[in-house]
PDBQT receptor file of N, H, CA, C and O in Angstrom, charges set to zero:
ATOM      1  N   UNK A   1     209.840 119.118 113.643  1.00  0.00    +0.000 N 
ATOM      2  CA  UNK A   1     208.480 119.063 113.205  1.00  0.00    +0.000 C 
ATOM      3  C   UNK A   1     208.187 117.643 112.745  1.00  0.00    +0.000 C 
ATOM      4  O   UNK A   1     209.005 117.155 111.965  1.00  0.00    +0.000 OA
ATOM      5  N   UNK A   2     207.077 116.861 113.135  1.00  0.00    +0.000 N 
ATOM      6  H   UNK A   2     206.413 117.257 113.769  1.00  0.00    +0.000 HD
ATOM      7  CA  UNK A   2     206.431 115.803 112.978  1.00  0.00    +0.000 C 
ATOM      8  C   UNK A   2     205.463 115.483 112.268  1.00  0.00    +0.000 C 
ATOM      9  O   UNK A   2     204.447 115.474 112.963  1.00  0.00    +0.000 OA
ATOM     10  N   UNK A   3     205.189 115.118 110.851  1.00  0.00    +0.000 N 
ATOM     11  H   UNK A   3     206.014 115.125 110.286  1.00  0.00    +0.000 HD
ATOM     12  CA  UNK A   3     204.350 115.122 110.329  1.00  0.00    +0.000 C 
ATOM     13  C   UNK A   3     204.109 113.102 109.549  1.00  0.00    +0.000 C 
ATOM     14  O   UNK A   3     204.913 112.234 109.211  1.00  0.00    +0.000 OA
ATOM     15  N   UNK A   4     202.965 113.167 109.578  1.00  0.00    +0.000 N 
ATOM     16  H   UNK A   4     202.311 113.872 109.853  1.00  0.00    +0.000 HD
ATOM     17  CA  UNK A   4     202.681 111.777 109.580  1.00  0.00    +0.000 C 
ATOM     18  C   UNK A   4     202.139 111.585 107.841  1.00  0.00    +0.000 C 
ATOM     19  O   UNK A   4     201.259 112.250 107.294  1.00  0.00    +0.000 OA
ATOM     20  N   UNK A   5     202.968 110.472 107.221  1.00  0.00    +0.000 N 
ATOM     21  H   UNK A   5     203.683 109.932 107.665  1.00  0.00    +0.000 HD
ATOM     22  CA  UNK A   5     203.071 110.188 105.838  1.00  0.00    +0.000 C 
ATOM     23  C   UNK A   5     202.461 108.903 105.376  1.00  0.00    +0.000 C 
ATOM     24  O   UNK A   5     202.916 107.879 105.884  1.00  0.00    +0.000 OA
ATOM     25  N   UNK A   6     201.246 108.765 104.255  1.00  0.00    +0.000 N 
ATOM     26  H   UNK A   6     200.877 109.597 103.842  1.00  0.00    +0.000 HD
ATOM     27  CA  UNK A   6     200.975 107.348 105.164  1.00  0.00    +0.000 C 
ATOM     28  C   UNK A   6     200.463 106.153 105.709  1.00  0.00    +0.000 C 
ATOM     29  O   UNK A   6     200.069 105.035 105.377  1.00  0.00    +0.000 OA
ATOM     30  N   UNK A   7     200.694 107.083 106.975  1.00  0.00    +0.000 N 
ATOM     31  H   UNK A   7     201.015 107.991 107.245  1.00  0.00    +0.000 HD
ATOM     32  CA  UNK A   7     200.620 106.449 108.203  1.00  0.00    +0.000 C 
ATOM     33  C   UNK A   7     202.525 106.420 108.745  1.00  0.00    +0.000 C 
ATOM     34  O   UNK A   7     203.051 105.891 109.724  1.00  0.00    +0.000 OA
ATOM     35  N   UNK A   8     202.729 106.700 108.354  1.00  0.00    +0.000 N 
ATOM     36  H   UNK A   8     202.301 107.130 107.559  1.00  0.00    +0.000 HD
ATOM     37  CA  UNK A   8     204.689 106.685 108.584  1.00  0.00    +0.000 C 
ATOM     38  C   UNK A   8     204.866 107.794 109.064  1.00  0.00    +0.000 C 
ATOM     39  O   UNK A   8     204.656 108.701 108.258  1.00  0.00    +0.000 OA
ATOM     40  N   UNK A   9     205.341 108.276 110.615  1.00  0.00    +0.000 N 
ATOM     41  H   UNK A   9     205.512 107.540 111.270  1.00  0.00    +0.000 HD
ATOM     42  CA  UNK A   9     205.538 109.357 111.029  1.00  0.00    +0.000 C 
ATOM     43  C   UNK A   9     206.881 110.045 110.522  1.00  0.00    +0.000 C 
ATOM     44  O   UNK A   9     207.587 109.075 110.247  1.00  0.00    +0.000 OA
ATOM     45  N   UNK A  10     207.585 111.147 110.261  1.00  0.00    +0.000 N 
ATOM     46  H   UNK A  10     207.012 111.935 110.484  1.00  0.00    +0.000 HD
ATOM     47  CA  UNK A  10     208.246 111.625 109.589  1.00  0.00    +0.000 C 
ATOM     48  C   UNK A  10     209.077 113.001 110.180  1.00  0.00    +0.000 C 
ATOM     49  O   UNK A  10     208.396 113.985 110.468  1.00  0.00    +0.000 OA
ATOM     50  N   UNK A  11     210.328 113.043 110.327  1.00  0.00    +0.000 N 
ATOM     51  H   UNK A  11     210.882 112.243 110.094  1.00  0.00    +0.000 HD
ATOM     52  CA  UNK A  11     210.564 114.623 111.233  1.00  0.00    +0.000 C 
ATOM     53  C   UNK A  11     211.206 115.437 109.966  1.00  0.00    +0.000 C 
ATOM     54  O   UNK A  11     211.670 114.853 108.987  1.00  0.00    +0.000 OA
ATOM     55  N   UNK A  12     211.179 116.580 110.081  1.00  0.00    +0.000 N 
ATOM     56  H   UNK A  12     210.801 117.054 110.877  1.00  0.00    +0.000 HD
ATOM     57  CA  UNK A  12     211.600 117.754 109.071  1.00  0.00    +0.000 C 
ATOM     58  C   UNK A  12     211.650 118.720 109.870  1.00  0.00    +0.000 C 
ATOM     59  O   UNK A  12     210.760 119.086 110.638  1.00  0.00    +0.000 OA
ATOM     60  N   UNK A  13     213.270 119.420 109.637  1.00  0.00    +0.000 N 
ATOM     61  H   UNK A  13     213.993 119.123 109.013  1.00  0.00    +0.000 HD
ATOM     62  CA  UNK A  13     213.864 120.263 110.272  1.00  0.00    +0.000 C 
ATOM     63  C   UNK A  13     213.109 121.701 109.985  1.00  0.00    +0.000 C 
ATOM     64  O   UNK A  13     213.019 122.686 110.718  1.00  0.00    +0.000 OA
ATOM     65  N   UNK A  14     212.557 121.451 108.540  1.00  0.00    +0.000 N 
ATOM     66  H   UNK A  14     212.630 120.651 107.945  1.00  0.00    +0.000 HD
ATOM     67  CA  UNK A  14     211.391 122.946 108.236  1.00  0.00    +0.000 C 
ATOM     68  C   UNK A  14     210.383 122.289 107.485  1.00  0.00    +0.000 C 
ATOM     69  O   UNK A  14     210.466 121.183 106.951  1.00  0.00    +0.000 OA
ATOM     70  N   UNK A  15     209.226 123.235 107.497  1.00  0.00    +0.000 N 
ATOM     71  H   UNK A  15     209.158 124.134 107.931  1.00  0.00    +0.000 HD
ATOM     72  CA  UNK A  15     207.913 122.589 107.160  1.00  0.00    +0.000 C 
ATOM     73  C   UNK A  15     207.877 122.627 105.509  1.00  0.00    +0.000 C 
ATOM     74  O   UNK A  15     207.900 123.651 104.827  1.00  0.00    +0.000 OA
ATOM     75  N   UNK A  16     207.817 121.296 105.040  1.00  0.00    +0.000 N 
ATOM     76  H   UNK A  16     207.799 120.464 105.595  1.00  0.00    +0.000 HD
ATOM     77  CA  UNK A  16     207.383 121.039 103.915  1.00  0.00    +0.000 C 
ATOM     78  C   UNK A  16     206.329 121.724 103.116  1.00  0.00    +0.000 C 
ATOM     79  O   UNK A  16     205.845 122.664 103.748  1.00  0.00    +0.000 OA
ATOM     80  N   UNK A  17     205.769 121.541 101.818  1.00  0.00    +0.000 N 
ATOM     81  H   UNK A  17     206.162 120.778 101.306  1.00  0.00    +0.000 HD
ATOM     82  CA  UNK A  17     204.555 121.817 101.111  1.00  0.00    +0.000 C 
ATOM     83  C   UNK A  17     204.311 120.274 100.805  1.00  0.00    +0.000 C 
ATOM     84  O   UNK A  17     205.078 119.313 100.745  1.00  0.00    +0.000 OA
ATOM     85  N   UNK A  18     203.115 120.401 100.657  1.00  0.00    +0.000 N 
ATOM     86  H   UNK A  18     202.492 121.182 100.706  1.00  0.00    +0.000 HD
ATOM     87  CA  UNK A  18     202.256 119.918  99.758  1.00  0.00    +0.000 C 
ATOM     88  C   UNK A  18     203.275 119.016  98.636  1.00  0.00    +0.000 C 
ATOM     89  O   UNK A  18     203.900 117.956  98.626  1.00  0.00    +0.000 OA
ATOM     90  N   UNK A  19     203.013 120.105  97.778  1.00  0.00    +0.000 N 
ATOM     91  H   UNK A  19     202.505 120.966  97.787  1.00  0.00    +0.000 HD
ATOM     92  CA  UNK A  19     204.092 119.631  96.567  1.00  0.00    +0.000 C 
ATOM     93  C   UNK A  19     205.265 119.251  97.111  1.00  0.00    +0.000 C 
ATOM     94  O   UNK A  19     205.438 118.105  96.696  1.00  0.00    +0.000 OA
ATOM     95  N   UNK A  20     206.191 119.559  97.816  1.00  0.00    +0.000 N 
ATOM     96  H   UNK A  20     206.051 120.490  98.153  1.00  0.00    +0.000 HD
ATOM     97  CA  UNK A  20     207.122 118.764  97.883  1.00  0.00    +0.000 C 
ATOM     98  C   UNK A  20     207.350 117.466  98.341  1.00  0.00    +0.000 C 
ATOM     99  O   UNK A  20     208.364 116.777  98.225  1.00  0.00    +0.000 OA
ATOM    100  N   UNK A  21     205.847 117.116  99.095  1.00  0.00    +0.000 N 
ATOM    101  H   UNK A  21     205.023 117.676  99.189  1.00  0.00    +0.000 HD
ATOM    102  CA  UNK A  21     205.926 115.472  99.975  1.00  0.00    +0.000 C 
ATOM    103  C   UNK A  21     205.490 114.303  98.987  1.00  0.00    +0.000 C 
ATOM    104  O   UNK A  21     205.766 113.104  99.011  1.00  0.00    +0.000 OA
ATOM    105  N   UNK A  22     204.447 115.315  97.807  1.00  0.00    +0.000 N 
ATOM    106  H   UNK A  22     204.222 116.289  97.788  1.00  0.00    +0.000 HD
ATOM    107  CA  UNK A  22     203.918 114.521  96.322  1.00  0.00    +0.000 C 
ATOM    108  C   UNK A  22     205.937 113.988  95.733  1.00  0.00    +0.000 C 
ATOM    109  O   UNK A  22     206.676 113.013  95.590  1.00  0.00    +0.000 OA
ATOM    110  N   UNK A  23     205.903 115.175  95.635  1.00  0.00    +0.000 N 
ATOM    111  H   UNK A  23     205.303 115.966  95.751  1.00  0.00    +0.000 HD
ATOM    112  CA  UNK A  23     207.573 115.267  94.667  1.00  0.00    +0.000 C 
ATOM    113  C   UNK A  23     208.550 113.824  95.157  1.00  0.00    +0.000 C 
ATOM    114  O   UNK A  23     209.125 113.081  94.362  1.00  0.00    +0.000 OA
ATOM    115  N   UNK A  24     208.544 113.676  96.748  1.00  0.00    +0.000 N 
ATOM    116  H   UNK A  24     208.077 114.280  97.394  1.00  0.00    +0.000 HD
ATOM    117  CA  UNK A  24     209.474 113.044  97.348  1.00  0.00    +0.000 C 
ATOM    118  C   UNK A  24     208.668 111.499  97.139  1.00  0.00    +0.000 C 
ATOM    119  O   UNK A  24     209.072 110.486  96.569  1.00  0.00    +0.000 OA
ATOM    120  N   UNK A  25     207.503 111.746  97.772  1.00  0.00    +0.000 N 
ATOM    121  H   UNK A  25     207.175 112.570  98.235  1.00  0.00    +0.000 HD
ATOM    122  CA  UNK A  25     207.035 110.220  97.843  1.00  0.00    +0.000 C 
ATOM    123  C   UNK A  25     206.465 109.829  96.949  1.00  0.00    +0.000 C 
ATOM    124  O   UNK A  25     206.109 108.668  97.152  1.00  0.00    +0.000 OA
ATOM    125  N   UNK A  26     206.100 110.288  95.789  1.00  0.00    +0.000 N 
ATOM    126  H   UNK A  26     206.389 111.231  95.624  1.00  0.00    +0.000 HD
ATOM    127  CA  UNK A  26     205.515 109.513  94.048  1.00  0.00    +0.000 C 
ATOM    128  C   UNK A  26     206.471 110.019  93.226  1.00  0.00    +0.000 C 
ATOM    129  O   UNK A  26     207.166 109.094  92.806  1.00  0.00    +0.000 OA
ATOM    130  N   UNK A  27     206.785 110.989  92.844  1.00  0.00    +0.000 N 
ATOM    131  H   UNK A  27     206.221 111.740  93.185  1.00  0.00    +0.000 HD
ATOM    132  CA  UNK A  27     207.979 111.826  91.893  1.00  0.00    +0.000 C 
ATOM    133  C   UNK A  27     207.044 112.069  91.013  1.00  0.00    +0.000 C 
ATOM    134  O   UNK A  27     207.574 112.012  89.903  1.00  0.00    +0.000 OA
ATOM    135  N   UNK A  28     205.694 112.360  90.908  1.00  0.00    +0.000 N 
ATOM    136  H   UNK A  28     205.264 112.405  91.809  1.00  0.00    +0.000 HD
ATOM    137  CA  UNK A  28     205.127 113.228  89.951  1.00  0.00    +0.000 C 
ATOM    138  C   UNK A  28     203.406 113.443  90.047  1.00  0.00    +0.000 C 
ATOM    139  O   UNK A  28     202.700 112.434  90.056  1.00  0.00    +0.000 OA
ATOM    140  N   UNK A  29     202.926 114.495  90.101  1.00  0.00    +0.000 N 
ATOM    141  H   UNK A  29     203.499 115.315  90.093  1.00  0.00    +0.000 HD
ATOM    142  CA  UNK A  29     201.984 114.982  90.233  1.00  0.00    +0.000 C 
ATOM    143  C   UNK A  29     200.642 114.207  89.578  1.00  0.00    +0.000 C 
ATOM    144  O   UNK A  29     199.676 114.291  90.337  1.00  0.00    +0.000 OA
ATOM    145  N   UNK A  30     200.377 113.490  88.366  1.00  0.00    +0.000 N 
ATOM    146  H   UNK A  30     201.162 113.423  87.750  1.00  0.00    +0.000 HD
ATOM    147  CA  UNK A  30     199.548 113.293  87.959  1.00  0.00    +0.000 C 
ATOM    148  C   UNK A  30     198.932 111.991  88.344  1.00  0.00    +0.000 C 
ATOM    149  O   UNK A  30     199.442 110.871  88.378  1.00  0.00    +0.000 OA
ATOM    150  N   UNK A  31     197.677 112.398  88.635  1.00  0.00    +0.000 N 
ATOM    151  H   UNK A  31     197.262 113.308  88.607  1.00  0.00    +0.000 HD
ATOM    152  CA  UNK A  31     197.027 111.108  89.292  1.00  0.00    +0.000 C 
ATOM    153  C   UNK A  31     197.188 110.889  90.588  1.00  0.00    +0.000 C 
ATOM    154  O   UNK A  31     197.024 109.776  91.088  1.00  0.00    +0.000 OA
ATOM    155  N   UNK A  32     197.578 112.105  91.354  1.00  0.00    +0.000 N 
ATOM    156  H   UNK A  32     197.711 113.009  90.947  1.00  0.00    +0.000 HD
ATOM    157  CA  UNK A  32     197.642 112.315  92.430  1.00  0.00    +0.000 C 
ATOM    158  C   UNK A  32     196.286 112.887  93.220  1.00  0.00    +0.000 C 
ATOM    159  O   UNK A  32     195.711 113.943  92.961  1.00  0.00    +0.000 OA
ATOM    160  N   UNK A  33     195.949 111.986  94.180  1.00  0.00    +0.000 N 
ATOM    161  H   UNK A  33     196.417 111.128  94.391  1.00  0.00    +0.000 HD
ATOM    162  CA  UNK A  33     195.171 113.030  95.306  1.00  0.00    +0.000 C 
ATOM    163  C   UNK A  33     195.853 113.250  97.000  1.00  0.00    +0.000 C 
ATOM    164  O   UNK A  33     196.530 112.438  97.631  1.00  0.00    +0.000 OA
ATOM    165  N   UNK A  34     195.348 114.786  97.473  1.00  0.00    +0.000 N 
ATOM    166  H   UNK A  34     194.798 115.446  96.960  1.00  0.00    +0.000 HD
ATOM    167  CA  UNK A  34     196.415 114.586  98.721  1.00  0.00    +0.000 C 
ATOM    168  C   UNK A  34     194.842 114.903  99.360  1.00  0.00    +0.000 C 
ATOM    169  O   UNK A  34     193.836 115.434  98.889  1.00  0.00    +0.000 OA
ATOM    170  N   UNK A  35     195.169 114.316 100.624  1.00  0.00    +0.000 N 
ATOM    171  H   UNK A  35     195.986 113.885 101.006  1.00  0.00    +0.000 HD
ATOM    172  CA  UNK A  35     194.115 114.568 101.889  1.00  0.00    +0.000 C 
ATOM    173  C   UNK A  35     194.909 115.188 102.902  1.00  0.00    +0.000 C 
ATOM    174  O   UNK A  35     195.884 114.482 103.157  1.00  0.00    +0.000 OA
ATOM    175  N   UNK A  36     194.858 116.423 103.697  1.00  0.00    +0.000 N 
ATOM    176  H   UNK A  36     194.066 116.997 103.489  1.00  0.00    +0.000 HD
ATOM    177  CA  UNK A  36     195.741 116.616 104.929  1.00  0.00    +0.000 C 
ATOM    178  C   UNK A  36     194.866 116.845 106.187  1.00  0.00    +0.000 C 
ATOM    179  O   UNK A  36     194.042 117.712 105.894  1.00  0.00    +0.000 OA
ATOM    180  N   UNK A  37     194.768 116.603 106.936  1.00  0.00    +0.000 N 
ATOM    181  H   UNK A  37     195.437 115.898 107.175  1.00  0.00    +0.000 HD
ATOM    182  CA  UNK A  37     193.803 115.998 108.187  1.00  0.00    +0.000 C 
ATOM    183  C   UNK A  37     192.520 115.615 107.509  1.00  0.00    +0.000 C 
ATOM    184  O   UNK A  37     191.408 116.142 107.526  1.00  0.00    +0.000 OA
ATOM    185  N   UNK A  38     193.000 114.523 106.892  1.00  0.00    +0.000 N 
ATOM    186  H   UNK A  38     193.903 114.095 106.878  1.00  0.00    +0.000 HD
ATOM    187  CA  UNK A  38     191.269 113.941 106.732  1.00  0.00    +0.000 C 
ATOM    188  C   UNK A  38     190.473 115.120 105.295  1.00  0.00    +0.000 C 
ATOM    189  O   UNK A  38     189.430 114.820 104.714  1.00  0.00    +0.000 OA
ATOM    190  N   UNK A  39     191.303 116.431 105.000  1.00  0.00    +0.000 N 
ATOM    191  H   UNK A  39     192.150 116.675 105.471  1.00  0.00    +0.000 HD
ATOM    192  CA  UNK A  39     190.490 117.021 103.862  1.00  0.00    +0.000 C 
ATOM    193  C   UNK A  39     191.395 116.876 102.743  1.00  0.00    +0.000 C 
ATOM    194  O   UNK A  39     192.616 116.941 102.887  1.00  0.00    +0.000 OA
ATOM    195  N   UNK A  40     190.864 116.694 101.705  1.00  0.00    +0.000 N 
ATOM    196  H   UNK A  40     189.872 116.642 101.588  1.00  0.00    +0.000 HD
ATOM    197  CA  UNK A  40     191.675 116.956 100.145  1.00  0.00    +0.000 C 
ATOM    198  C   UNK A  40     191.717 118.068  99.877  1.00  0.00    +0.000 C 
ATOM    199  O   UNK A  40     190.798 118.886  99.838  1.00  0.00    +0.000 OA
ATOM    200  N   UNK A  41     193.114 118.225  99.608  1.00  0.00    +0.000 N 
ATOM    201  H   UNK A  41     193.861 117.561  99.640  1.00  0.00    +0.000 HD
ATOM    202  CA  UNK A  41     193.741 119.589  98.939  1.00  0.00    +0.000 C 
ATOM    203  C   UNK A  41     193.658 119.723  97.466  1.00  0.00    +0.000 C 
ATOM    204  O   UNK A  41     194.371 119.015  96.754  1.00  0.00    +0.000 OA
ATOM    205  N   UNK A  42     192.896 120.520  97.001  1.00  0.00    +0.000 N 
ATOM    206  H   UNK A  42     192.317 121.095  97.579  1.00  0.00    +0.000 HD
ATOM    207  CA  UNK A  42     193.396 120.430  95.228  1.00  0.00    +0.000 C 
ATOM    208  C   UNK A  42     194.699 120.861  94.753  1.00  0.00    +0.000 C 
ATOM    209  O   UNK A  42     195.259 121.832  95.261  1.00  0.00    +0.000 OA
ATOM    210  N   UNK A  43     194.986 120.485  94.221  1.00  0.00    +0.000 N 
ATOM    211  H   UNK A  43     194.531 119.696  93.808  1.00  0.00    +0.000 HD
ATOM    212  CA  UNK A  43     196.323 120.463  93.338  1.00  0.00    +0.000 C 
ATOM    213  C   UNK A  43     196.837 122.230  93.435  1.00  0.00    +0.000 C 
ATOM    214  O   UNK A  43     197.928 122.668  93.799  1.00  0.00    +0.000 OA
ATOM    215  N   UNK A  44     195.822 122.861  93.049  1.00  0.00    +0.000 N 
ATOM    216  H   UNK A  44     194.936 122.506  92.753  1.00  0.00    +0.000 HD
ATOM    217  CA  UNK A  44     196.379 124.505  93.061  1.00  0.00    +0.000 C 
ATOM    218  C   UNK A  44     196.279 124.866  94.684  1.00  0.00    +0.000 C 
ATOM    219  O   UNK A  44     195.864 125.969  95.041  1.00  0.00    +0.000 OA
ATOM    220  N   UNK A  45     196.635 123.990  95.504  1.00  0.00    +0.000 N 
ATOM    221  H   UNK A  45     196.972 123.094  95.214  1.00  0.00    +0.000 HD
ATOM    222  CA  UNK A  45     197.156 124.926  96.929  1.00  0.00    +0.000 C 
ATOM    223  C   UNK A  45     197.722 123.870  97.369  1.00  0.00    +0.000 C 
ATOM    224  O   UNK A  45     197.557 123.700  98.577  1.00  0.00    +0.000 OA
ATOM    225  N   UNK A  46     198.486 122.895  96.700  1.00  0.00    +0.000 N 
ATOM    226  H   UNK A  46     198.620 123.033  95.718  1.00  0.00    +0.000 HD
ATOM    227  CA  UNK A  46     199.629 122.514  96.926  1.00  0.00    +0.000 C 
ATOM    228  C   UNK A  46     201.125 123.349  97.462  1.00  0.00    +0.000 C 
ATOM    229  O   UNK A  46     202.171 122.897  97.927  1.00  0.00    +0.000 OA
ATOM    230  N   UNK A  47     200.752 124.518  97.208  1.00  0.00    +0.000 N 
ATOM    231  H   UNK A  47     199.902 124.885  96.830  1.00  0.00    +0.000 HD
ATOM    232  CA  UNK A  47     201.912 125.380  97.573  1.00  0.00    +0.000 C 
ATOM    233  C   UNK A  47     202.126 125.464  99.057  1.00  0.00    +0.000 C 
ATOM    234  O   UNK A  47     203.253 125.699  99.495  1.00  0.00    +0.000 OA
ATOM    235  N   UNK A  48     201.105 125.284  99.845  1.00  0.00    +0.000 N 
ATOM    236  H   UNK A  48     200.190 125.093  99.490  1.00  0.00    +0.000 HD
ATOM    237  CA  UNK A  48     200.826 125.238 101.401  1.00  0.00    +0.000 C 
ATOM    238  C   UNK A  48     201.940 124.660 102.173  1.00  0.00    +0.000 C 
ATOM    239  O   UNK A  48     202.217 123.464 102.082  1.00  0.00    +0.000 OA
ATOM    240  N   UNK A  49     202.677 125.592 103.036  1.00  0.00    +0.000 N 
ATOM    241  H   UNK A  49     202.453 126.564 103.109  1.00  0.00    +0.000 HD
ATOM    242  CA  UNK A  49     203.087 124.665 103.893  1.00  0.00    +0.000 C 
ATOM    243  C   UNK A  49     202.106 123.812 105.151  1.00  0.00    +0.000 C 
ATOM    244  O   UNK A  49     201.032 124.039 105.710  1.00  0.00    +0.000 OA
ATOM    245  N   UNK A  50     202.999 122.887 105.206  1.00  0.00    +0.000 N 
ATOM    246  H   UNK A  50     203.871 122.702 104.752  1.00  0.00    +0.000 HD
ATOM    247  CA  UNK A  50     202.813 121.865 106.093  1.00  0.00    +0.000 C 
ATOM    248  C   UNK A  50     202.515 121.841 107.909  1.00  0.00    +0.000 C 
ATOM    249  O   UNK A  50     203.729 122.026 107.992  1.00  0.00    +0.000 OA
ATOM    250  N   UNK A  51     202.218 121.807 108.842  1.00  0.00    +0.000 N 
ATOM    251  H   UNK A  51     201.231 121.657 108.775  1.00  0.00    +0.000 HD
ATOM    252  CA  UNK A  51     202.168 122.345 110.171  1.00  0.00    +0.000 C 
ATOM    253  C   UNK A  51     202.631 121.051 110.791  1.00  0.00    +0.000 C 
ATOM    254  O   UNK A  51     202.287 119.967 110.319  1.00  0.00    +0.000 OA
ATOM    255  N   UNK A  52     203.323 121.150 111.728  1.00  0.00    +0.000 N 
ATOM    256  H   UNK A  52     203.603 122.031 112.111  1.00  0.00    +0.000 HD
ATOM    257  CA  UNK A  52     203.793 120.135 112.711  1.00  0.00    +0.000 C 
ATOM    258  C   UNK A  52     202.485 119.270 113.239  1.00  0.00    +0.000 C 
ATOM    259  O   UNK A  52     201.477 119.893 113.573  1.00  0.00    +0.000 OA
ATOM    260  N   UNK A  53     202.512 117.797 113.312  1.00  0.00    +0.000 N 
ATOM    261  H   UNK A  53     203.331 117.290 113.041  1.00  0.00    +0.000 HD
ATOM    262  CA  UNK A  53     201.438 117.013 113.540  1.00  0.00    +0.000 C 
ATOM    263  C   UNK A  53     200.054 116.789 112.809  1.00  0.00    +0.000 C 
ATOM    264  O   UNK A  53     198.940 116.316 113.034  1.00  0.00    +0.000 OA
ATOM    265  N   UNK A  54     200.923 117.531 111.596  1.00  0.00    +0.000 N 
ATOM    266  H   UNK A  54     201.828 117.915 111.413  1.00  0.00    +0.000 HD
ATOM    267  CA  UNK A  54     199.883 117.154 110.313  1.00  0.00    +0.000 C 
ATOM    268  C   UNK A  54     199.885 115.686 109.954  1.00  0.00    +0.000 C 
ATOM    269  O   UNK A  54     200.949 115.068 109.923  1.00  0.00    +0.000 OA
ATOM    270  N   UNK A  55     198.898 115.190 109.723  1.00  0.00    +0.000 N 
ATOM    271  H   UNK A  55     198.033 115.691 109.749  1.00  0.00    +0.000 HD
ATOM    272  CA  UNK A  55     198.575 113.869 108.752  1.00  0.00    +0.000 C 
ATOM    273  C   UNK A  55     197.934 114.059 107.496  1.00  0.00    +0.000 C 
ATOM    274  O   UNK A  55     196.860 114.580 107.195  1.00  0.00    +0.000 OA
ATOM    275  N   UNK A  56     199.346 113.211 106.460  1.00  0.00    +0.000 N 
ATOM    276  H   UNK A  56     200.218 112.788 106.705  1.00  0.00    +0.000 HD
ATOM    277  CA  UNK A  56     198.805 113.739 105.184  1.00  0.00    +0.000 C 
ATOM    278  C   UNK A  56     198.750 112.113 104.456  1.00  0.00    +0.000 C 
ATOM    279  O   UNK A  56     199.310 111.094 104.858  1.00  0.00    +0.000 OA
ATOM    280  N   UNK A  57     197.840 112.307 103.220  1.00  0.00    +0.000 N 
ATOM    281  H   UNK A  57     197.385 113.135 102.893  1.00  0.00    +0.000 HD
ATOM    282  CA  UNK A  57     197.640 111.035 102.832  1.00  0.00    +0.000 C 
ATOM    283  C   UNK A  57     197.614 111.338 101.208  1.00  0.00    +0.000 C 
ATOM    284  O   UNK A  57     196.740 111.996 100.644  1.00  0.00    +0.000 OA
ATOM    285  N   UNK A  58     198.793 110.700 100.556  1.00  0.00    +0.000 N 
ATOM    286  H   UNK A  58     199.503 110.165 101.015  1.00  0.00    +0.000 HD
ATOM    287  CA  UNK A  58     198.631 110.866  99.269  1.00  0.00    +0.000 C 
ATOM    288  C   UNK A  58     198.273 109.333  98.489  1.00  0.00    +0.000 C 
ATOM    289  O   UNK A  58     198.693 108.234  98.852  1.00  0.00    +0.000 OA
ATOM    290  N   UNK A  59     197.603 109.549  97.619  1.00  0.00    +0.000 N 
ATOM    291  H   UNK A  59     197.262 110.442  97.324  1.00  0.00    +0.000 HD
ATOM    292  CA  UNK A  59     197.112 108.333  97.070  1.00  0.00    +0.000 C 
ATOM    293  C   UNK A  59     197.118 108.551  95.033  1.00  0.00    +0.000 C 
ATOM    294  O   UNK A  59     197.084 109.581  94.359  1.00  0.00    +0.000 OA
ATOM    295  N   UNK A  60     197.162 107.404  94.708  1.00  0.00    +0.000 N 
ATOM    296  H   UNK A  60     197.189 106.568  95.255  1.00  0.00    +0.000 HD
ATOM    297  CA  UNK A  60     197.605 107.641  92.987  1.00  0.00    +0.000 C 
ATOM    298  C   UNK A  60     196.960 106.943  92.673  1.00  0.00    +0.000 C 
ATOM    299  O   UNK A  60     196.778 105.937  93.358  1.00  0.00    +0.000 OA
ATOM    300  N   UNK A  61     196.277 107.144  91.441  1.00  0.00    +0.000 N 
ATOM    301  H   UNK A  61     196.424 107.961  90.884  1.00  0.00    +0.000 HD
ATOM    302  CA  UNK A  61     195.505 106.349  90.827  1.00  0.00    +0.000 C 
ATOM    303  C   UNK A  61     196.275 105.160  89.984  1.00  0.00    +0.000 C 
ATOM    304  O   UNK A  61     197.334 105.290  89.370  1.00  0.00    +0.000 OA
ATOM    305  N   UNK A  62     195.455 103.936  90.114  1.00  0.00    +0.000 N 
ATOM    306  H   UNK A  62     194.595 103.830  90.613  1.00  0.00    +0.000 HD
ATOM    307  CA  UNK A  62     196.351 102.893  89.328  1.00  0.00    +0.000 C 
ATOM    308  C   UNK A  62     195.277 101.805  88.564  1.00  0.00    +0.000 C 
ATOM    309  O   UNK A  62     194.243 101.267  88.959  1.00  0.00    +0.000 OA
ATOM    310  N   UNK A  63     196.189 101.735  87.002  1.00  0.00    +0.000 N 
ATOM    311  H   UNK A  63     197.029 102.173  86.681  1.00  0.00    +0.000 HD
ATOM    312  CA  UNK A  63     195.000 101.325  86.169  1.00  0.00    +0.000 C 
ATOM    313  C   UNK A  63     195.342  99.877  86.315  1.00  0.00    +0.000 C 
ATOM    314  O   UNK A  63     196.483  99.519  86.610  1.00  0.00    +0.000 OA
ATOM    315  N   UNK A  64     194.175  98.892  86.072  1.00  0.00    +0.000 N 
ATOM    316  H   UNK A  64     193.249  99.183  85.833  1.00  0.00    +0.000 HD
ATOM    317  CA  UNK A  64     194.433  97.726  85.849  1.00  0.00    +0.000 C 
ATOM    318  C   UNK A  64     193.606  96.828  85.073  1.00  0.00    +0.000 C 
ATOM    319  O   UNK A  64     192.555  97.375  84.740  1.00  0.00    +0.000 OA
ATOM    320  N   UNK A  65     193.737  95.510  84.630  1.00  0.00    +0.000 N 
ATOM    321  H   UNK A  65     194.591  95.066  84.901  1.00  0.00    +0.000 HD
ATOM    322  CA  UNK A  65     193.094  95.108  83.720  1.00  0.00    +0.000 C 
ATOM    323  C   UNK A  65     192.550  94.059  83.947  1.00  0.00    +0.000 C 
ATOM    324  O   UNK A  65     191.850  93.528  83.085  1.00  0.00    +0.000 OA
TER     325      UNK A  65
C-alpha cells in the first residue's frame, strides 16, 4: 500500500490511521491539522484507516516572534 506523506510517497505493509502517521511524523497531536485528499480530518476521526494512494498532509502550527 502506497500512501503519499508530504509530498513523500511511502509503502505500508497494512493501512495506517490517521493518528498513527500524526504519532510517527510530529510525535504529538497538538497543533496539528491533517488534510487527506485535499479534505481536513478533525481530530475525532483520526481513528480512520488509511486507503492505498491516499495523500495526506499534516501541518503544525508554529509560533514566532
Amino acid at each position: 500500500m502506497r500512501i503519499t506523506i508530504n509530498d513523500q510517497p511511502r509503502t505500508f505493509d497494512t493501512a495506517p490511521t490517521v493518528q498513527s502517521l500524526v504519532d510517527e511524523v510530529v510525535g504529538h497531536s497538538e497543533g496539528v491539522a491533517v488534510a487527506v485528499n485535499g479534505k481536513v480530518v478533525p481530530a475525532s476521526r483520526w481513528g480512520q484507516l488509511l486507503a492505498d494512494a491516499d495523500t495526506v498532509d499534516i501541518l503544525t502550527a508554529v509560533q514566532g516572534g
